[in-house]
N, C-alpha and C positions, 0 to 999 in steps of 0.2 A: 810548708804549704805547697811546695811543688812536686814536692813528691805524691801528696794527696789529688792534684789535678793529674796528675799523668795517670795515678789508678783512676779515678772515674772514666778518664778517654781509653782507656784499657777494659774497662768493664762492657764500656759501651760498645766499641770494636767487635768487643768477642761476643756480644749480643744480637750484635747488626750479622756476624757471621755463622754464628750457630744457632742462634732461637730464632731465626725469621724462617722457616722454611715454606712454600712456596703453597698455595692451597690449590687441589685437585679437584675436578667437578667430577663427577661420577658417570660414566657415561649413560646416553639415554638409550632406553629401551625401544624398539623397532616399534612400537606401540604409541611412543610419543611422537603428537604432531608435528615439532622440529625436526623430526628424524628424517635422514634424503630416503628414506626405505617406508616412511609411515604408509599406510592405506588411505587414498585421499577420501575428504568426507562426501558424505551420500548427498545425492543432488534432489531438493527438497522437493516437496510435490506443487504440480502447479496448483496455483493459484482459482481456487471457486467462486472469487469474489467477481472477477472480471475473467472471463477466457476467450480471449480474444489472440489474434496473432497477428504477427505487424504487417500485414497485406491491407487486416480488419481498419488501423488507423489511421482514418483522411491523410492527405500532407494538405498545407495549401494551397496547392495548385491542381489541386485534380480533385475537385469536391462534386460528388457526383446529386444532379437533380431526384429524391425521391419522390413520389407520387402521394400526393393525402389520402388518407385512409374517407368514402365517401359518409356522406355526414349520417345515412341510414344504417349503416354499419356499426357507428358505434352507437347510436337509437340502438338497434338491435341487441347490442349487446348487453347496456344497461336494461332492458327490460326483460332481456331472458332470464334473470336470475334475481335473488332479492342480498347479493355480495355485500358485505359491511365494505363502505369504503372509509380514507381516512383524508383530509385534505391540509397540506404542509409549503411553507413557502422558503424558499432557496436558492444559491446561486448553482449553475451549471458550471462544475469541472472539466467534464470531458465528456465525449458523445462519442458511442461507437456503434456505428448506425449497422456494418454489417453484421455485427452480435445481438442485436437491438437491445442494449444495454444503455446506462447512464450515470454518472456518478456525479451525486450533488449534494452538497454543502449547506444542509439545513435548519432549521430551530427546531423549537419540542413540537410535535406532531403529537397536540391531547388525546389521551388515552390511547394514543400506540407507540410513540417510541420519544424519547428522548435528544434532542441538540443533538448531532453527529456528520461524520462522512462519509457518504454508505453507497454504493454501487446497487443500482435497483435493475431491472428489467424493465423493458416498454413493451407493451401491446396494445394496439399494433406497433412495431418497429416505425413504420411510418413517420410517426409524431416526432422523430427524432431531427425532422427536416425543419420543425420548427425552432428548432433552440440549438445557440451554439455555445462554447466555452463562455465564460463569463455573463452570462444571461441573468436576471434575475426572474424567475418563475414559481408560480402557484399550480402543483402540480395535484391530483387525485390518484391513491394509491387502493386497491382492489386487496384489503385485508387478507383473506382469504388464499387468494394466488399469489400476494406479495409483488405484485407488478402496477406499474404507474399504467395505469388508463386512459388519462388526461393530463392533459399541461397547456401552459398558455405562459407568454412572456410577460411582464410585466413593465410598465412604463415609467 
């Protein structure tokens, strides 16, 4: 019996020192992104949803008074043209009054668009002085142009 345990510890020995050899990774190619040599990736395009730059985005303390658009102006505008509008109610995300942009958070808008979070356009920019982050608003959208026309907060 003893002689059969020293060969098994003899088997094992000589297995631990000659079949274990040691695994190699293969080196990477100047092409893989790990590599200190790779070509760093291409810097995506900006963004068409919002284009705006951080001058464009209020801080708190410095919110500048915009002037309302006068009430004949947009009379005028609605009667110049016979535009499909669409009207959608939502909360207000963000306002970036000097892109006159707006990005709002709203239900289905029958027969144009679907629940979403969608960055729209304002015209006039103006309207933008009425509504801020977290507002809830009933807004009119200009089919056509794809730009909010009208908006009003909600109580």
């Amino acid at each position: 019996m003893k002689s059969r345990r020293g060969h098994v510890r003899l088997v094992i020995v000589s297995l631990m020192l000659s079949g274990c050899a040691s695994y190699q990774l293969a080196p990477l190619a100047a092409s893989h992104p790990a590599h200190p040599e790779a070509p760093a990736a291409p810097e995506p395009p900006p963004s068409q949803t919002l284009a705006y730059t951080q001058s464009d985005i209020p801080s708190a303390g410095s919110v500048s008074p915009v002037a309302a658009a006068p009430h004949g102006e947009q009379q005028s505008r609605q009667a110049g043209g016979a535009s499909q509008t669409a009207v959608g109610e939502g909360e207000v995300i963000a306002a970036v009054p000097n892109s006159g942009q707006i990005v709002l958070e709203h239900g289905e808008i029958k027969g144009f668009m679907e629940a979403m979070t969608m960055g729209y356009r304002i015209d006039p920019p103006s309207l933008l002085a009425k509504v801020k982050p977290g507002d809830k608003v009933r807004f009119t959208i200009d089919v056509e142009r794809r730009a909010i026309i009208e908006i009003e907060t909600l109580r």
